[in-house]
C-alpha positions as CSV (number, residue, x, y, z in Angstrom):
1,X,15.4,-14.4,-21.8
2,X,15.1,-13.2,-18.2
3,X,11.8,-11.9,-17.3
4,X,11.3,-9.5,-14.8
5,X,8.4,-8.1,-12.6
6,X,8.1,-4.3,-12.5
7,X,7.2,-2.1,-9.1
8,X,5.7,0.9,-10.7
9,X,5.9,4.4,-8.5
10,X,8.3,2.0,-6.2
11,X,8.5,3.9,-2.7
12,X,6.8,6.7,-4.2
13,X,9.4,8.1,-6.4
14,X,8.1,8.0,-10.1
15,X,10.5,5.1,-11.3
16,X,10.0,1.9,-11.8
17,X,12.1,-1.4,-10.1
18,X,12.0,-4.2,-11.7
19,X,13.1,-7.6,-10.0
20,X,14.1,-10.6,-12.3
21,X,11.8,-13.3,-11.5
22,X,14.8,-15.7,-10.7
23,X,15.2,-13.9,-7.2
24,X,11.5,-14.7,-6.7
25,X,12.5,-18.7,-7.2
26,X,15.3,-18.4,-4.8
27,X,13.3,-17.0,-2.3
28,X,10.8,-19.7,-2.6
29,X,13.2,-22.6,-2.5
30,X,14.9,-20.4,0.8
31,X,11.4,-20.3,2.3
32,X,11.0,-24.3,1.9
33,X,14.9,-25.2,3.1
34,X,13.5,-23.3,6.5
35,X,10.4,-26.2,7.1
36,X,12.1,-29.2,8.1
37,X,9.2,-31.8,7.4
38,X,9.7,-30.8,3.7
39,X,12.1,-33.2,1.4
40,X,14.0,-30.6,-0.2
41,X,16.6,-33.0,-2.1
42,X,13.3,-34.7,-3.9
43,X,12.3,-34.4,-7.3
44,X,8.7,-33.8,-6.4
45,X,9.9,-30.7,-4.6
46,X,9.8,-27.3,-6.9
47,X,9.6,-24.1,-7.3
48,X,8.3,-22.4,-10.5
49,X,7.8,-18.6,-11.1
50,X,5.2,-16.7,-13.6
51,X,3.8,-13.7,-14.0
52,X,0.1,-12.4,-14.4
53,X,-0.7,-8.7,-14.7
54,X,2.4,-8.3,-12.5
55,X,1.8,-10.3,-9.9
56,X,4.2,-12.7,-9.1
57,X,2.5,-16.3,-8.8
58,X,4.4,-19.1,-6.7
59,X,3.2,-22.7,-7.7
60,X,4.9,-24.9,-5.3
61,X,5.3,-28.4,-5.2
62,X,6.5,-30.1,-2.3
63,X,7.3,-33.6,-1.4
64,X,6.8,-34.7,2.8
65,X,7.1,-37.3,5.2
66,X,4.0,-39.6,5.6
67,X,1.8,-39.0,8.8
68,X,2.9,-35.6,8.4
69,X,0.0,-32.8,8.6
70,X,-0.1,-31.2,5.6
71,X,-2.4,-27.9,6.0
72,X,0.0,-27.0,8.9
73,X,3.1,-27.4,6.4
74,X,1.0,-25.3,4.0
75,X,0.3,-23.1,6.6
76,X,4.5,-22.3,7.6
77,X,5.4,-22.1,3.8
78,X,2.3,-19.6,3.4
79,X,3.8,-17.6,6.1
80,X,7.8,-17.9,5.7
81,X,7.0,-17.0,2.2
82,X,4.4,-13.6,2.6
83,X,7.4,-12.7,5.8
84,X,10.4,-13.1,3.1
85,X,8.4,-10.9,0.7
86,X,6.9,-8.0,2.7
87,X,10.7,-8.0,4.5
88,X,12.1,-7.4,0.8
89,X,9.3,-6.2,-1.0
90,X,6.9,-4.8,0.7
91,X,4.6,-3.8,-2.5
92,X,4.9,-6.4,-4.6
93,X,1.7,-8.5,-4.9
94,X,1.8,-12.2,-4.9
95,X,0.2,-15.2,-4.8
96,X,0.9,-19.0,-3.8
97,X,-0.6,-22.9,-5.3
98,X,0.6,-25.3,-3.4
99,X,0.8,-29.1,-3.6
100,X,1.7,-31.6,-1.3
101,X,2.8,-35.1,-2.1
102,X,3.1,-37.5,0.6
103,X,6.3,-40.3,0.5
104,X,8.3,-42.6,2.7
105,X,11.3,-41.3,3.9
């Protein structure tokens, strides 16, 4: 069953949007295909969605390149994910856990 986030008093009309959370996963995955450094095609890299007192909650796994700095790659998904969400949603509250696994490429 699809599960879906609700925006309550959405752009101050008294209705309520709600946003299955499988757009929230493809936005995530969107945000990691833009960061280069990030081995998209590897297992270790995902993207999983869940929900707590509607707030959406990224936990992001992500598989790099050795020698590659990992706060700064922390640092771009941070911000190509808040820009992606404030450009589409700009109420909805979120938060991000990332992890980074280092492997040869």
């Amino acid at each position: 069953m699809t599960k879906y986030v609700y925006l309550h008093n959405f752009r101050k009309a008294n209705v309520k949007l709600g946003i299955s959370t499988k757009v929230f996963e493809h936005i995530g995955e969107r945000c990691l295909k833009n960061i280069p450094e990030i081995l998209v095609k590897d297992s270790a890299t995902l993207v999983t969605i869940s929900v707590r007192n509607n707030t959406v909650v990224y936990k992001i796994n992500v598989a790099i390149k050795k020698n590659i700095n990992k706060e700064a790659i922390k640092e771009q998904i941070e911000d190509n994910l808040t820009n992606t969400m404030n450009f589409i949603c700009d109420s909805m509250p979120f938060e991000t856990h990332i992890k980074i696994v280092e492997k040869n490429a």
